[in-house]
N, C-alpha and C positions, 0 to 999 in steps of 0.2 A: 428407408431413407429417401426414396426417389418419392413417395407419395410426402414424406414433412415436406422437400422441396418445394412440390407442388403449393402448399399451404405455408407458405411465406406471411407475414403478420399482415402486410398492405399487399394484396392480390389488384392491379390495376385491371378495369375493365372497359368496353365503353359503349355510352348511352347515348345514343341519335346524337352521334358526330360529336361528345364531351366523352371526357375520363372520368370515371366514379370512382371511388375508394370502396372496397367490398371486404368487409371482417372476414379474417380467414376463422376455419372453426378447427383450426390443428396448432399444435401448438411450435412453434418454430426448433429446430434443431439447436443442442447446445455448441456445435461446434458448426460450421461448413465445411466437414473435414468428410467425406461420404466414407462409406462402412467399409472397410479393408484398402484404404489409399492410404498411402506412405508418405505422403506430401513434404509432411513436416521429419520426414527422414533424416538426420544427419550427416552432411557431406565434408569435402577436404576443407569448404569454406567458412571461414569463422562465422559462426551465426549464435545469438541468443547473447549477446554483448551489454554487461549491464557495469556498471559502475556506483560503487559504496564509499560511506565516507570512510576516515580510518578514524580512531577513537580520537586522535587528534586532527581534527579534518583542515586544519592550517598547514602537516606539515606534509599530508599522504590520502592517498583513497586507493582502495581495493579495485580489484576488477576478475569477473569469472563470464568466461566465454564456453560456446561448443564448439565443435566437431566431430568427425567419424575415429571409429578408432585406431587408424593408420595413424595419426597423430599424439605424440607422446612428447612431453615438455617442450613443447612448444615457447619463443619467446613474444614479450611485451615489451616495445620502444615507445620513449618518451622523448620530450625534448620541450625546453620552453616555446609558447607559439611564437613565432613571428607572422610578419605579412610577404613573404616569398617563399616561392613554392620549394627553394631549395630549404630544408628545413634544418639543415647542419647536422651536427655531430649528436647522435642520439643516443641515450642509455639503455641497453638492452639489458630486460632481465626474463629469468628464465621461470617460467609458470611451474607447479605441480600439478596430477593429472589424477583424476579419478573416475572410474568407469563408471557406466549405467547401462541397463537392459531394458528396454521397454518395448511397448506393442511396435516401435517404433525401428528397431533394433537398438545393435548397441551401437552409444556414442563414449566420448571422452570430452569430461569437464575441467577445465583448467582455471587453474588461481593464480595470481597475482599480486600482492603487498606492495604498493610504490611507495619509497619515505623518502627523509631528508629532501622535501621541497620546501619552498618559499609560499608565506603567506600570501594568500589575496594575487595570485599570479596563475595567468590561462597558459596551461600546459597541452600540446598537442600528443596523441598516442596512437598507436594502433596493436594490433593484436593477430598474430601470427597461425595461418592453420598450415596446408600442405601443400609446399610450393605456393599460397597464395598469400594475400596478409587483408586485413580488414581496410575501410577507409581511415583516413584520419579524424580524430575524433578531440575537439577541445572540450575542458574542465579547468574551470577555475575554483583553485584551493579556498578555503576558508579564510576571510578577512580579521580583524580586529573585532574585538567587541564591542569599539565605537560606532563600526561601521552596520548601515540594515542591514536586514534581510530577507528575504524573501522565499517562501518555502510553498510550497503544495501537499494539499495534504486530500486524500481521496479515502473514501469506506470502500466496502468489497466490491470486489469487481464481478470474482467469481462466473460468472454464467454469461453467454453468449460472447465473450472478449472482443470477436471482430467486428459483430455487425453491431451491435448494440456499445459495450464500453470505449470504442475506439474515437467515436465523437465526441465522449466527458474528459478523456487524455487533452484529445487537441484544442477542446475549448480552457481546459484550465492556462496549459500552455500560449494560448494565445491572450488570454486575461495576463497571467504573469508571467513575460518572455524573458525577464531578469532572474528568474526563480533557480536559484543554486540547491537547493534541495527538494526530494520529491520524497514523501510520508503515505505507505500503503497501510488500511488498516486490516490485512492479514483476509484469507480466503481471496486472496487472486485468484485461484481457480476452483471449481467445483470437485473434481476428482471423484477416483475409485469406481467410474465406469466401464474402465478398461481402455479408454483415450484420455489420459492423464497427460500423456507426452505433448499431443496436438495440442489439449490445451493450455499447456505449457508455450508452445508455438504461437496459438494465438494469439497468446498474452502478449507476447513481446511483439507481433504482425501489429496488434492494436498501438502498445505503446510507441513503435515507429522509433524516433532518435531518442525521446526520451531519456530511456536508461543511459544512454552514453555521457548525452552533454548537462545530464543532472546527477548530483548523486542522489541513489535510492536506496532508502531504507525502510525496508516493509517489516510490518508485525505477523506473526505466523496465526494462522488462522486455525481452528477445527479442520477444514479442508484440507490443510494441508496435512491433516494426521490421514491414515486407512484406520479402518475396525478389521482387525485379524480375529478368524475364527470365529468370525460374526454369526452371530443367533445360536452360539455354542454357549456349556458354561466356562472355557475357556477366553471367550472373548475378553479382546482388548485392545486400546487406542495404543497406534505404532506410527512416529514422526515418519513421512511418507519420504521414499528416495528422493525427490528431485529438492526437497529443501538444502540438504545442508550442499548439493552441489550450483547450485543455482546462483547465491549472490554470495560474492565477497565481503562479510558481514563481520566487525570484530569480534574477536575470540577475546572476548572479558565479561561473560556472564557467569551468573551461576553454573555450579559443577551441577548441582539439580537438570538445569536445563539450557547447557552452554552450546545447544548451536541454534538457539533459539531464543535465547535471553543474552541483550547488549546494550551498548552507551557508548554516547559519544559529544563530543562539545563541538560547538559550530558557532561561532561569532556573537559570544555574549549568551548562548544557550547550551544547556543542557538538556537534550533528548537521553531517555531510559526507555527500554524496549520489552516489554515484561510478553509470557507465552502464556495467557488465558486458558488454554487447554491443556497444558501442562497443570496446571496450577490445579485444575477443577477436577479431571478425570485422572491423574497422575500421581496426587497426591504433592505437590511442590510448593504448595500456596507459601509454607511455613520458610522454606526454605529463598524463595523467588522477592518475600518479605526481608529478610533478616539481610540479603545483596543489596537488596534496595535502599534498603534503611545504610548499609555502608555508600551507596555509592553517593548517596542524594549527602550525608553526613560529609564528604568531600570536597561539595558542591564550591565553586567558589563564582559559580555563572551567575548574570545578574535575574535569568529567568529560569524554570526548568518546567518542561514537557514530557509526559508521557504516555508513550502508546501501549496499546495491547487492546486485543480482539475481541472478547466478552467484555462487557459493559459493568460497572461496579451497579448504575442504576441501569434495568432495562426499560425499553420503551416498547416492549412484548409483552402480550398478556404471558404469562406461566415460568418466565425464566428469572431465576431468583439471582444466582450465581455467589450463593454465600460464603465461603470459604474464601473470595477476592475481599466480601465488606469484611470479611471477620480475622485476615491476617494483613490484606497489602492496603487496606483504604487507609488503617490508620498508621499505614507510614506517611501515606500522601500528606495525610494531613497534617501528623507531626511535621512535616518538612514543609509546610506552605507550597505544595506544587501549584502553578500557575493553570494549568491547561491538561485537561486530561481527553487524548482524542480516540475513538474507540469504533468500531464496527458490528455485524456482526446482526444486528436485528431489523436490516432490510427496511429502515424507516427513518426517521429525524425527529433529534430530538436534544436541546440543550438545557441543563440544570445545573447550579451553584450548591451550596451548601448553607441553608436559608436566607441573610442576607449580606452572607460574604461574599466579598466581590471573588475569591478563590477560594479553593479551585473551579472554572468551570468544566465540566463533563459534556461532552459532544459526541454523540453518535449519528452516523450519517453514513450512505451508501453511495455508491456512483454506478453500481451496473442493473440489471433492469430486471429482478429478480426481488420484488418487493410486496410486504410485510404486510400487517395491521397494527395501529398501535393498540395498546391496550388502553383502559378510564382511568387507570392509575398513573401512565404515562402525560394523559391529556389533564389533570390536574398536577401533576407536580413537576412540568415541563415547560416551556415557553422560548420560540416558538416549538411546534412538533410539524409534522406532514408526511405524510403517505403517496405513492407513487410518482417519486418524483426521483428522477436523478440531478443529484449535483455532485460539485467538485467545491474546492476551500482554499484560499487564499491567505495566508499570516504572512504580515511584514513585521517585524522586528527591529526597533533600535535600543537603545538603553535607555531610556525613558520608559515607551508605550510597547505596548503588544495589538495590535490590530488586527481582527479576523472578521472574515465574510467567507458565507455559504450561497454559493449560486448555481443556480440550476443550468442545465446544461445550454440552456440557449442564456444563459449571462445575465437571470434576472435576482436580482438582490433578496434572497432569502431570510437570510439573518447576519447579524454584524453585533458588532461591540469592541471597545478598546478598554485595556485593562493600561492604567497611567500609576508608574511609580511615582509614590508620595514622598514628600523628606523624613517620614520617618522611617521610612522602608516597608510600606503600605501601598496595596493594591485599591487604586479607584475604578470602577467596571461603570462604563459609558456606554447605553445602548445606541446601535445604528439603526432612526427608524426610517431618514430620505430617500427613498425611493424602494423601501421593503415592500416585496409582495405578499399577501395576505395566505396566512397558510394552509397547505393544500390538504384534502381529505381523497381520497379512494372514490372514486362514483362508480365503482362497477360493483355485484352483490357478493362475484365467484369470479373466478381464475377460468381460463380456456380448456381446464380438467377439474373445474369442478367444486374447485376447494373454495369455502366460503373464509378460509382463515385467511386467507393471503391473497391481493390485490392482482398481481401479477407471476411468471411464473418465472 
């Protein structure tokens, strides 16, 4: 660990009185957590504080925080915000608690369900550890369907969270400071090295307030599964502990895959949240289908979005992922889904469905751990690019849907707006004003070697 330190990606050096920039030739640590430190240990105080919407995000949102395990049902107070620090008369409610063990020790994850709130209204909260309690934290509920909105939507983050993804967080955030919802597309973190926890830690060190004053609703990633009994003929894909205690995520999925498949409406939208790796190595495709097809069949949203992790089109050479096109595409398409936003192949890449304006399909990344596309991608895609991180921006009203991909310093990647017609037809309007030209790879191999993947 002390020699990757040393070999930091920008080594600063200097040449007769200037600074030079010197390529390191190691490849940078996946955490800055050094090898046997407890850092991200958990204590009496509440930490890892995220906030979900609830399946009706106008009347309630979840909330699951940490701490050590002296801590058992702990409470969660609310109150509507005001502008005086005296905050009144709060509602306290009482969390459920469930353990974890990791390299980390063990801590205790707590839940929380807030309901019976008011639409479109900033409620203040905090969150209770031992003897201490969180800061106060506002969220405002979901509006009308009249009303925009404004969402973030980010690919995998996965790898390096601090030093590398904690810059594409604050720049989305700083692009869209009104943004009520934040959209992960699954593989937040790398995993099953044996520091799963830290990087659990740094995910949220990266995301900073985010999770609090947004609600966040991430897609489960491959990552987040382990392979048990790996290189056995035993082997097999096992949903890794820290998901299902990590976000307070509605429990209305399929029984196939119900702490991993979810829905929710949000102001004129319908988000579905489907588990790609369930689906592919689990066997669930048929079943993650048949939920889908009822939930989308309920629909009464004027748009619907869906995430999930594996891509229905990849922009990889080699990954097919056929059992997604061969049971859940053609729900999508029976039900005119609007937006299909997806992760997973470390590159960029947006396609329709010839020349329908829906649904379009998006895959994109945001952490620095990046891909090649494949020829089949660069013919049947537009735009695509390679080493690049961005983040994405959808505002929303009842008319139009609006999206842009920009990369991490804020330059216009790709856009489009999708305008409902009067007969309840989608028109898909490209953004080309001040779109940059799309990027390709210019290095031949990775800092270990691999000629398949850009970056590591």
């Amino acid at each position: 660990m002390r020699d990757c330190l040393k070999a930091l990606t920008l080594a600063l050096v200097v040449c007769s009185g200037a600074v030079c920039a010197k390529t390191a030739t190691q490849v940078e640590p996946n955490t800055q957590v050094p090898a046997g430190n407890r850092h991200y240990a958990a204590t009496g105080f509440p930490d890892r504080i995220v906030a979900s919407p609830a399946q009706d995000a106008a009347h309630g949102f979840g909330v699951a925080w940490r701490t050590d395990v002296t801590v058992s049902a702990p409470v969660l107070e609310w109150v509507v915000a005001g502008d005086s620090p005296d905050v009144g008369n709060v509602t306290r409610v009482t969390a459920t608690t469930a353990a974890l063990q990791t390299e980390n020790g063990g801590s205790h994850h707590h839940r929380v369900d807030v309901t019976g709130l008011a639409p479109d209204t900033l409620y203040l909260w905090r969150v209770q550890g031992k003897d201490t309690w969180s800061a106060w934290n506002q969220l405002r509920t979901a509006g009308s369907a009249e009303q925009p909105l404004t969402v973030l939507y980010f690919g995998d983050t996965q790898n390096k969270n601090l030093s590398h993804v904690s810059r594409v967080l604050r720049a989305g955030l700083k692009a869209a400071p009104d943004a009520r919802l934040t959209l992960f597309a699954g593989d937040l973190v790398s995993g099953g090295d044996g520091q799963d926890d830290s990087e659990w830690g740094e995910w949220f060190a990266a995301a900073g307030w985010l999770p609090q004053e947004t609600a966040v609703a991430p897609a489960i990633g491959n990552h987040e599964y382990f392979e048990e009994f790996e290189d056995t003929p035993q082997e097999r894909r096992v949903l890794g502990r820290h998901w299902p205690v990590t976000f307070a995520l509605p429990r209305n999925g399929t029984t196939a895959a119900d702490t991993s498949t979810y829905w929710f409406d949000y102001q004129g939208a319908r988000f579905v949240v489907l588990d790609g790796t369930s689906a592919l190595d689990l066997g669930t495709a048929r079943a993650q289908a048949a939920w889908l097809d009822k939930v989308l069949t309920s629909n009464t949203q004027r748009w619907t979005i869906v995430l999930l992790h594996q891509p229905f089109y990849s922009p990889r050479e080699g990954r097919e992922n056929t059992a997604l096109r061969e049971h859940i595409l053609p729900v999508v398409l029976k039900h005119k889904v609007d937006l299909v936003l997806q992760g997973h192949d470390h590159t960029y890449g947006r396609r329709g469905e010839g020349q329908q304006a829906t649904p379009q399909y998006v895959v994109t990344v945001a952490g620095p751990k990046q891909y090649r596309l494949s020829d089949e991608a660069r013919a049947t895609m537009a735009p695509v690019g390679e080493d690049t991180q961005l983040y994405q921006v959808l505002t929303i009203d009842p008319q139009r849907l609006r999206y842009e991909a920009r990369t991490v310093t804020g330059r216009l990647y790709d856009g489009f707006t999708l305008d409902r017609q009067a007969d309840g037809s989608k028109r898909k309007t490209e953004l080309t004003e001040g779109r940059i030209a799309p990027r390709d790879c210019a290095r031949s191999q990775t800092l270990k070697g691999r000629a398949d993947r850009c970056w590591e």
